[in-house]
C-alpha positions as CSV (number, residue, x, y, z in Angstrom):
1,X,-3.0,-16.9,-3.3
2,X,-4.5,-19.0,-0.5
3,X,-7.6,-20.4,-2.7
4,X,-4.9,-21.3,-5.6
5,X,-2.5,-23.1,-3.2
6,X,-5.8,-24.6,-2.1
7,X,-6.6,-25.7,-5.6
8,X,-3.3,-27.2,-5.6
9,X,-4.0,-29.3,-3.2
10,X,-7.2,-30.1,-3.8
11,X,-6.6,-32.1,-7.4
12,X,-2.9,-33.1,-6.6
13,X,-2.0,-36.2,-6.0
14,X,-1.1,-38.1,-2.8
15,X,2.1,-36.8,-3.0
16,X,2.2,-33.3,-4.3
17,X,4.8,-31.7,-6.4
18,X,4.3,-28.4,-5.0
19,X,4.5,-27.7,-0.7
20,X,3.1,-25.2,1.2
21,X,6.5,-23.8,1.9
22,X,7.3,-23.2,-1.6
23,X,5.1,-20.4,-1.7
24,X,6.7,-18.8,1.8
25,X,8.1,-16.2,0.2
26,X,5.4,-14.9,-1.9
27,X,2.9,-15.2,0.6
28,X,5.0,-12.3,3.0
29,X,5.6,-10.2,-0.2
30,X,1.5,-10.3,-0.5
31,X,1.2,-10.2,3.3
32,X,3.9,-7.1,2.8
33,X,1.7,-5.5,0.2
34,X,-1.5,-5.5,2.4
35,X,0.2,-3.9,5.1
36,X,2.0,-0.8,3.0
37,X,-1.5,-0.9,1.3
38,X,-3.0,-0.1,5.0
39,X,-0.9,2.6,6.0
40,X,-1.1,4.1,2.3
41,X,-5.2,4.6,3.4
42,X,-4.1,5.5,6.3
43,X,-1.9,8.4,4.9
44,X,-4.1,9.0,2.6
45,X,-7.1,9.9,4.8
46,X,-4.4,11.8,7.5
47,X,-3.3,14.4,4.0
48,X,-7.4,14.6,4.0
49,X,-7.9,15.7,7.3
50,X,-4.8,17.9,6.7
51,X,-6.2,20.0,3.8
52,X,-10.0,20.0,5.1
53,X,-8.1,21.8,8.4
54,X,-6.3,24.3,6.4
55,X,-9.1,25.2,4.0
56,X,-11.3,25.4,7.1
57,X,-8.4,27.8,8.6
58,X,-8.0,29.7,5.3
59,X,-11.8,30.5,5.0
60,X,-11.7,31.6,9.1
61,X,-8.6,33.9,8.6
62,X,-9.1,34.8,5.4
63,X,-9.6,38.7,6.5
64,X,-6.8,38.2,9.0
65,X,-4.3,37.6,6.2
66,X,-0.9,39.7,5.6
67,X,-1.3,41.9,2.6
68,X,1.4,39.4,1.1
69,X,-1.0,36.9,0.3
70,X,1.4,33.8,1.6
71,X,-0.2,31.2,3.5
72,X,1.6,29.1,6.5
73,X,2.6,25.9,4.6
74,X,1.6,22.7,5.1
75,X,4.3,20.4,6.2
76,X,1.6,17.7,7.8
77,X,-0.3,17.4,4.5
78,X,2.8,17.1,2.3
79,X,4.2,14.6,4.7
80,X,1.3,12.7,4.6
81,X,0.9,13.2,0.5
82,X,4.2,11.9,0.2
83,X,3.9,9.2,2.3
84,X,0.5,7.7,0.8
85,X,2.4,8.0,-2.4
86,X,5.4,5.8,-1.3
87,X,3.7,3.0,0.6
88,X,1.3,2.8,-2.5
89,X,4.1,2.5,-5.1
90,X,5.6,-0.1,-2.6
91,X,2.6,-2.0,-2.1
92,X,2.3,-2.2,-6.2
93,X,6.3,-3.5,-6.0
94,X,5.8,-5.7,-3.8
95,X,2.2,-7.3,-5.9
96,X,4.5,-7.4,-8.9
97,X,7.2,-9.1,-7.0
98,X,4.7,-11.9,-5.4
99,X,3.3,-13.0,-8.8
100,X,7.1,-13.0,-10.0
101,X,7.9,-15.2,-7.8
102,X,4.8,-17.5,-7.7
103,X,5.8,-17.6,-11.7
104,X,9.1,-18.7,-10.4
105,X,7.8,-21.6,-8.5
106,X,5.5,-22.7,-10.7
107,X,8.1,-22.8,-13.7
108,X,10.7,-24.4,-12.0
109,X,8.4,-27.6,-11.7
């Protein structure tokens, strides 16, 4: 986004059609898009950690198990599953949006 508003200015004119704060809005739904991006890794390796330590629990208990079979569940790494899966959907939104909107701009000049 930066190198094409960059590009913009670079062959324009001396006046240019287009500003800088034209593009305000989809800058923050990019800048948006990084950061649910972030905490979607960051989820992501948190539902990691979360089944390595249950698998790692399961194989030390394994003989200490009920008769029933039924494990503890796992409300940290569904949590976590869940939330990687939200912040990534939102981060994709929130792409979609910014390139909506830059198609926006650029038709309306």
């Amino acid at each position: 986004m930066l190198a094409f508003i960059g590009n913009l200015y670079g062959h324009a004119t001396a006046t240019p059609s287009l500003e800088l704060h034209d593009f305000n809005y989809a800058i923050g739904l990019f800048g948006l898009g990084l950061v649910a991006t972030v905490v979607a890794s960051i989820c992501g390796y948190l539902n990691f950690l979360a089944a390595q330590r249950q698998l790692s629990d399961s194989f030390a208990l394994l003989k200490a198990r009920s008769t029933t079979g039924m494990a503890a569940p796992n409300y940290a790494g569904k949590s976590t599953r869940n939330g990687a899966f939200v912040f990534g959907i939102a981060s994709l939104a929130l792409f979609v949006s910014g390139v909506i909107s830059v198609i926006c701009i650029l038709s309306s000049y």
